[in-house]
MARBA-3410 file (N, C-alpha, C, O; in Angstrom, 1 decimal):
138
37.6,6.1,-3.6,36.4,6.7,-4.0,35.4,5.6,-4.4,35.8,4.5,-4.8 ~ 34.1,5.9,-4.3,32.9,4.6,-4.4,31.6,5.7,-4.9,31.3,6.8,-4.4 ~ 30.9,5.0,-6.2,30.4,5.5,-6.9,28.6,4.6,-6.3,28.6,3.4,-6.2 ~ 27.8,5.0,-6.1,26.7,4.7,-6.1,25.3,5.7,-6.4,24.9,6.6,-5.7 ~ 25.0,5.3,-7.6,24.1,5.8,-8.5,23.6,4.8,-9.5,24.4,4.1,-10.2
22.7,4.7,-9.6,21.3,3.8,-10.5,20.8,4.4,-11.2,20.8,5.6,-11.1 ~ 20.2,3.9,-12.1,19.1,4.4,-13.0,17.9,2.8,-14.0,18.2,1.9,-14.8 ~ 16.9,3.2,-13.6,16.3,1.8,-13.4,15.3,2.3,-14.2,15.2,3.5,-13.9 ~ 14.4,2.0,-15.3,12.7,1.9,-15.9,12.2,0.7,-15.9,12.8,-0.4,-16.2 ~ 10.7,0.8,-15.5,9.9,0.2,-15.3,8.4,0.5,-14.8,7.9,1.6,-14.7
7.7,-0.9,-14.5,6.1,-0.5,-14.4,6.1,-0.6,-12.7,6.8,-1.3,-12.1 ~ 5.3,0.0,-12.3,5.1,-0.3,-10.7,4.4,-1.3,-10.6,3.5,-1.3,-11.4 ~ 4.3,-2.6,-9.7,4.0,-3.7,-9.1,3.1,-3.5,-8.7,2.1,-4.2,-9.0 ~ 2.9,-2.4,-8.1,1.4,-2.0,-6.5,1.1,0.0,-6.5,1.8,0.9,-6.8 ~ -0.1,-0.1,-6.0,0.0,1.2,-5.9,1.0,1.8,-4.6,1.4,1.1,-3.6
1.3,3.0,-4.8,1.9,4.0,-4.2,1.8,3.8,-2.8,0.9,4.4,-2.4 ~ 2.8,2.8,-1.6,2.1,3.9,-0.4,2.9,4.8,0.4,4.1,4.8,0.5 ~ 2.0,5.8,1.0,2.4,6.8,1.3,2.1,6.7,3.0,1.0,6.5,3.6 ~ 3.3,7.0,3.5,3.4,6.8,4.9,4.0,8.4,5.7,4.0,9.3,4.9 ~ 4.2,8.5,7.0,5.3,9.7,7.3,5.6,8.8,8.6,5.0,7.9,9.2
7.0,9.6,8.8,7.6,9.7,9.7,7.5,10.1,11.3,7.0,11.2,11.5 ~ 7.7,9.6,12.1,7.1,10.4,13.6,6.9,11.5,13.6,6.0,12.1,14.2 ~ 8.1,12.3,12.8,8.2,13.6,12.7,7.3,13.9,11.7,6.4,14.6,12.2 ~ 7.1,13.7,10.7,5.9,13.7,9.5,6.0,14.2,8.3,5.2,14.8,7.6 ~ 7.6,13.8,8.0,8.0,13.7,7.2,7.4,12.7,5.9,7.6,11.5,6.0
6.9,13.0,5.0,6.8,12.0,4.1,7.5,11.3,3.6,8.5,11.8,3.1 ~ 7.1,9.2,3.3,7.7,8.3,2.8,6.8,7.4,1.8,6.0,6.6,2.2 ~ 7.2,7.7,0.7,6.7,7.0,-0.4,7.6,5.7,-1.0,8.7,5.8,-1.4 ~ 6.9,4.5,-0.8,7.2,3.1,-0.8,6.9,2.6,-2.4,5.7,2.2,-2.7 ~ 7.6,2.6,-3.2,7.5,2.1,-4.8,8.0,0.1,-4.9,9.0,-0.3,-4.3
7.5,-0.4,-5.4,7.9,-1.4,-6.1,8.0,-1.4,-7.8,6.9,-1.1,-8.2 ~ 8.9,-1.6,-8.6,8.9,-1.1,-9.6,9.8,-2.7,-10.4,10.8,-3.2,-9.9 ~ 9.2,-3.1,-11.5,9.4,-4.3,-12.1,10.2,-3.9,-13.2,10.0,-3.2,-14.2 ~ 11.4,-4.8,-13.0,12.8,-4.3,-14.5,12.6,-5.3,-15.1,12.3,-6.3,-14.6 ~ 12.9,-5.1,-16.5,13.0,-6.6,-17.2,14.6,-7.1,-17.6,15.4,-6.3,-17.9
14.7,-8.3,-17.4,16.3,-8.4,-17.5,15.8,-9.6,-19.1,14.7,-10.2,-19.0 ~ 16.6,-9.6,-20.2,16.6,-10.6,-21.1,17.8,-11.9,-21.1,19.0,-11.8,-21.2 ~ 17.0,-13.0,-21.1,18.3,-13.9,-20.8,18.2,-14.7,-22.4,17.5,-14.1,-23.2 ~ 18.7,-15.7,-22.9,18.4,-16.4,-23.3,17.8,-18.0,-22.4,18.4,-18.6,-21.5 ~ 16.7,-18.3,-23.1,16.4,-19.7,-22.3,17.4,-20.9,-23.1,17.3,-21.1,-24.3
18.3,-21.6,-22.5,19.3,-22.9,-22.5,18.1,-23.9,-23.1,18.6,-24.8,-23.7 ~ 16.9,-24.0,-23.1,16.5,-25.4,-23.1,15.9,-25.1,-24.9,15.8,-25.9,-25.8 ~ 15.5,-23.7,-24.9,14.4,-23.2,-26.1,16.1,-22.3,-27.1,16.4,-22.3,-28.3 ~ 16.3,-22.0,-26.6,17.1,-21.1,-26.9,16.6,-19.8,-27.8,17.2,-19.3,-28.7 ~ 15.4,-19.4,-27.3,14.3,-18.5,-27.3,15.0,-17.3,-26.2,15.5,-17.8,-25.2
15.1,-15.9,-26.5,14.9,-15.0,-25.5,14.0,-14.7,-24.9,12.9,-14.5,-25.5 ~ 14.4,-14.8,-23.3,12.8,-14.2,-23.1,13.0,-13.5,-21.9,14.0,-14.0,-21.3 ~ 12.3,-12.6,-21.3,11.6,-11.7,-20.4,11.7,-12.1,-19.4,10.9,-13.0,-19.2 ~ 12.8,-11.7,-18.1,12.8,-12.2,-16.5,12.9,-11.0,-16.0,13.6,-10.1,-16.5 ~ 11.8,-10.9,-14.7,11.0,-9.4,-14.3,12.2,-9.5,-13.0,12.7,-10.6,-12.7
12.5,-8.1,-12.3,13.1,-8.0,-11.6,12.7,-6.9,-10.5,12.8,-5.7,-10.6 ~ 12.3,-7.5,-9.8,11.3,-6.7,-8.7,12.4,-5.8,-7.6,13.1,-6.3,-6.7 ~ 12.2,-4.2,-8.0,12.8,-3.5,-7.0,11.8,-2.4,-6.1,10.7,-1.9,-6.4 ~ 12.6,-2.2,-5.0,11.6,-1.9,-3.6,12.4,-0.3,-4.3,13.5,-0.2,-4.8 ~ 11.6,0.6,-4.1,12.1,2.0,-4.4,11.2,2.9,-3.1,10.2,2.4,-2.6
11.8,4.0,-2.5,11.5,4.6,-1.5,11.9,6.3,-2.0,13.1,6.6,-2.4 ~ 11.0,7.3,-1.9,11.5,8.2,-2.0,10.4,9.4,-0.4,9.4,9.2,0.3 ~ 11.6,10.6,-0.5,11.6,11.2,1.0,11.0,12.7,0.7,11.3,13.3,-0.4 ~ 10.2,13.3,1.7,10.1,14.4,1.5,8.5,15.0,1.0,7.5,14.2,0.8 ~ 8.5,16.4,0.7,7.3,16.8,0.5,7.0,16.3,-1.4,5.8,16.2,-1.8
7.9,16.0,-2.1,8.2,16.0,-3.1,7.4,14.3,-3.5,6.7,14.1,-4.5 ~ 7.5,13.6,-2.7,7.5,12.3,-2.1,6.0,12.0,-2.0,5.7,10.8,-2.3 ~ 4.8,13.1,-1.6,3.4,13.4,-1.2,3.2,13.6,-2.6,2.9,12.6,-3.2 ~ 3.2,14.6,-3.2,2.9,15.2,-4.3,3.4,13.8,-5.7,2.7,13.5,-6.7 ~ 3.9,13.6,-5.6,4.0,11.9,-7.2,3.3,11.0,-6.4,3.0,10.0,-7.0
3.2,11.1,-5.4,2.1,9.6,-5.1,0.6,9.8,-5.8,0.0,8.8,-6.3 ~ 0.1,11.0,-5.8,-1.2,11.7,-6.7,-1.2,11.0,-8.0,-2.3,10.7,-8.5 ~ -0.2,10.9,-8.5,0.5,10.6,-10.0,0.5,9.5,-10.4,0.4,9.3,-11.7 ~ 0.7,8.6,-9.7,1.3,7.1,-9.7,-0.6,6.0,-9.7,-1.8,6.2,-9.6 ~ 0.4,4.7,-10.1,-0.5,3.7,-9.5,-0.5,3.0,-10.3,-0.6,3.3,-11.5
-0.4,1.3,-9.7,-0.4,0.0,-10.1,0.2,0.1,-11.8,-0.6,0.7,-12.5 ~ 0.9,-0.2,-12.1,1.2,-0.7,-13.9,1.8,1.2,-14.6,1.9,1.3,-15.9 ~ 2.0,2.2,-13.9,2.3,3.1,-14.6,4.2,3.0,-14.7,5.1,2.5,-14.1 ~ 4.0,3.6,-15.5,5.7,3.0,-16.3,6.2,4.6,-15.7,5.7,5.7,-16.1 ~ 7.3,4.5,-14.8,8.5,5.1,-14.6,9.6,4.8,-14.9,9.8,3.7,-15.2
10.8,6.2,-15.0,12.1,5.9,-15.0,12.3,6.5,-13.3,11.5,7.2,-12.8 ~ 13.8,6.0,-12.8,14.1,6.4,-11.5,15.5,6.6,-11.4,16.3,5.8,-11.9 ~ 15.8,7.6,-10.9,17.4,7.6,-10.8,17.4,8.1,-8.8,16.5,8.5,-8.0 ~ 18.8,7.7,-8.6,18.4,7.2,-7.3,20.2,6.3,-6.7,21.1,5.9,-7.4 ~ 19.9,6.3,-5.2,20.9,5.4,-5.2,20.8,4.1,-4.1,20.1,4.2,-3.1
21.3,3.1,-4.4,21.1,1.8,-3.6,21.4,2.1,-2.2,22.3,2.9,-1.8 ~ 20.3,1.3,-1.4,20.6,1.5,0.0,20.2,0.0,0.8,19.2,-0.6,0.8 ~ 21.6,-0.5,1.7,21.1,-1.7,2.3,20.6,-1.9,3.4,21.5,-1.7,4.2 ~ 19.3,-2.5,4.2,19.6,-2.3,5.4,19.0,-3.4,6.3,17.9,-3.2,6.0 ~ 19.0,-4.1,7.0,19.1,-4.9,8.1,17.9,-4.6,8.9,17.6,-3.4,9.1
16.8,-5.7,9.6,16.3,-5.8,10.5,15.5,-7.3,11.3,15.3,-8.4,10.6 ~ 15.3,-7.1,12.6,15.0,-8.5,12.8,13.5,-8.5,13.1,12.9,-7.6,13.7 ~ 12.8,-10.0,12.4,11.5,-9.8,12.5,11.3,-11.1,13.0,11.6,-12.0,12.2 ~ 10.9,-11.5,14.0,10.1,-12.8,14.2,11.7,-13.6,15.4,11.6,-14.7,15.9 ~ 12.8,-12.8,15.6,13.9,-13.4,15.8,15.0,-14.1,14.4,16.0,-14.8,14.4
14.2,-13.4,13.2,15.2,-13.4,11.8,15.6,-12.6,11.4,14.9,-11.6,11.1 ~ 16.7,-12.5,11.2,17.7,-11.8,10.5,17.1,-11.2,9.1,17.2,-12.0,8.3 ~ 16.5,-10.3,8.7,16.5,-9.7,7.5,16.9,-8.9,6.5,16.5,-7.8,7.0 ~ 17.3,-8.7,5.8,18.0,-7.8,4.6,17.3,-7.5,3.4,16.4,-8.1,2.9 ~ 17.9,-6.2,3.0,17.0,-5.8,1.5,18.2,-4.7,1.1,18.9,-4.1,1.8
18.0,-4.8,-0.5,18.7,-3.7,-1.1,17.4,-3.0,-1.7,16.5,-3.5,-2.3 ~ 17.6,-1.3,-1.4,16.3,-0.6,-2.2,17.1,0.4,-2.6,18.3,0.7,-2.3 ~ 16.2,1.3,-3.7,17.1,2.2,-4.3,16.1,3.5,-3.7,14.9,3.4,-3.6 ~ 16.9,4.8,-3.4,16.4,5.9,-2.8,16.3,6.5,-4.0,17.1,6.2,-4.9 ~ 15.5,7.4,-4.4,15.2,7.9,-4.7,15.5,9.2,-5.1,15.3,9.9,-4.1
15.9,9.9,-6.3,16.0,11.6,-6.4,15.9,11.6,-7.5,16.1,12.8,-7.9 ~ 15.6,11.0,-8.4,14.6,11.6,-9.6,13.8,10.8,-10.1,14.2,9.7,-10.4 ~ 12.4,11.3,-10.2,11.6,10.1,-10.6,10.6,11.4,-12.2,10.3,12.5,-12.3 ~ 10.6,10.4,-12.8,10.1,10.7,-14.8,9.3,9.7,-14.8,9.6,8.5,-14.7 ~ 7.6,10.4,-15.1,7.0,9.4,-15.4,6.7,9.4,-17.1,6.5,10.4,-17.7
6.6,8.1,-17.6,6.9,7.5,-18.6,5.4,7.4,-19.0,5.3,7.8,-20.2 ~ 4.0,7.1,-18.5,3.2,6.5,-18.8,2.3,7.8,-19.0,2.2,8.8,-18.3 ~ 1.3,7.5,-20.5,0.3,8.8,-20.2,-0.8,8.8,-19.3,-1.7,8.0,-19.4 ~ -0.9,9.9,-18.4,-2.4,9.9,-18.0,-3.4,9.2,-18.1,-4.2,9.5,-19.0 ~ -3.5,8.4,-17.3,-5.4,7.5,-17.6,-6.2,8.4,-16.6,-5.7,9.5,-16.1
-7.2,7.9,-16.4,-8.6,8.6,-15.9,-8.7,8.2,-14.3,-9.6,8.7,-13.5 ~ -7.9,7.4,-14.0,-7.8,7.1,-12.6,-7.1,7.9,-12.1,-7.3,7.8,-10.8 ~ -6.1,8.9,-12.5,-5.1,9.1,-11.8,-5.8,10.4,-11.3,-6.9,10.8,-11.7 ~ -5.0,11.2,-10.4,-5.8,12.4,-9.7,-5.2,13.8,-11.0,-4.1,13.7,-11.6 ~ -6.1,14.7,-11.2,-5.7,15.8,-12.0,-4.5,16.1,-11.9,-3.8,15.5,-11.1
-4.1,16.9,-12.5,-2.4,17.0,-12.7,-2.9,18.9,-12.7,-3.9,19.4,-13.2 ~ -2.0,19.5,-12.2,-2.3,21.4,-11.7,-2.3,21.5,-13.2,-1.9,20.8,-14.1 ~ -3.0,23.0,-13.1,-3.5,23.3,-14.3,-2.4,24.8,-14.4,-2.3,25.4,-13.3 ~ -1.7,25.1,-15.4,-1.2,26.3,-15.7,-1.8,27.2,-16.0,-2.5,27.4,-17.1 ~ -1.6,28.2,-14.9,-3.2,29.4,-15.3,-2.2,30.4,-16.3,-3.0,31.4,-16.5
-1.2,30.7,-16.9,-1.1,31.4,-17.6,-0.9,31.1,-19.4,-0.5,29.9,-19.7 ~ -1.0,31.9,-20.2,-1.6,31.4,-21.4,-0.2,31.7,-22.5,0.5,32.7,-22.2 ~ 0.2,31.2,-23.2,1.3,31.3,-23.8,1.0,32.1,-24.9,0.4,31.5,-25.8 ~ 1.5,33.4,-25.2,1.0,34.2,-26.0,1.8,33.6,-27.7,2.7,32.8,-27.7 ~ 1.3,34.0,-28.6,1.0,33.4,-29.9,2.9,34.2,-30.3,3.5,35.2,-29.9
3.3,33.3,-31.0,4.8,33.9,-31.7,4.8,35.2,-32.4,3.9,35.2,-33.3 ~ 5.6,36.3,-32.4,5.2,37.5,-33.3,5.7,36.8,-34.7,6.5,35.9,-34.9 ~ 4.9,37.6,-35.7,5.6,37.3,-37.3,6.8,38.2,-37.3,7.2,39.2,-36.9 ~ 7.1,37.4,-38.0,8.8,38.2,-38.6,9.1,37.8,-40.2,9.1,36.6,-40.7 ~ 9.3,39.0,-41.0,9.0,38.7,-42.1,11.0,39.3,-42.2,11.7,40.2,-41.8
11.4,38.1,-43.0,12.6,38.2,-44.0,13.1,38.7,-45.0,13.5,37.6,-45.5 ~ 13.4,39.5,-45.8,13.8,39.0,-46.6,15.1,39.2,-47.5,16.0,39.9,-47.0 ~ 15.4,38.7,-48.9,17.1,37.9,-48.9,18.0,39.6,-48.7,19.0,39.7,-48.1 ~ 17.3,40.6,-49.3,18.1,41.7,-49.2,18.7,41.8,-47.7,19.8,42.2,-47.4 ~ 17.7,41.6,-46.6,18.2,41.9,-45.5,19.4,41.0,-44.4,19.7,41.1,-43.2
19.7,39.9,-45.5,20.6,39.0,-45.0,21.8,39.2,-45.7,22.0,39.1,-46.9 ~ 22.8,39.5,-44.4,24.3,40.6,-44.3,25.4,39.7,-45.4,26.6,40.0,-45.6 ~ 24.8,38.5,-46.1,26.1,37.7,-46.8,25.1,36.8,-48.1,25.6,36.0,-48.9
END
């Protein structure tokens, strides 16, 4: 048995892009920066080493958070590693990226981002309920 599942937070590198498939399928391309803490050997100071992951997520679901996203917004991602091979130029290339199936965004709303749907229904007010000690059975 072989277990592959992730779970990564961080800020995105770049904005969102949003591609499809022949078929037209949507594909949303994330870069998303982790911080790993090491100690520095020379300072013996901790400090902050960024760790740049390629994140990809699929589907109509995929169109709809790209609206959401962009450059420096802080997500979490859960998701699972995927490796894969191609040749460019006559070189051999490789990458590990993590796919995508749950994405939480972490950062609040700024003014760049596109509106977020509005809930047209109105949450009605709590009824009162009045207590009291006689009516409690102990």
């Amino acid at each position: 048995m072989s277990i592959n599942r992730v779970v990564i937070s961080g800020n995105l590198t770049r904005d969102p892009e949003l591609r499809a498939t022949s078929t037209g399928m949507p594909i949303l391309g994330l870069g998303v920066a982790v911080n790993d803490r090491r100690k520095n050997q020379s300072t013996g100071e901790w400090e902050d080493y960024p760790n740049f992951i390629d994140c990809t997520m699929f589907g109509t679901r995929a169109e709809s958070v790209s609206h959401y996203l962009s450059k420096g917004s802080k997500v979490a991602i859960e998701g699972k590693l995927r490796w894969s091979q191609w040749e460019r130029d006559g070189q051999k290339r490789s990458k590990v990226e993590v796919i995508i199936d749950e994405i939480e965004f972490l950062s609040s709303r700024d003014s760049s981002a596109a509106p977020r749907p509005q809930k047209s229904a109105e949450i009605p007010p709590a009824p009162e309920v009045t207590v009291y000690d006689e009516d409690i059975p102990f």
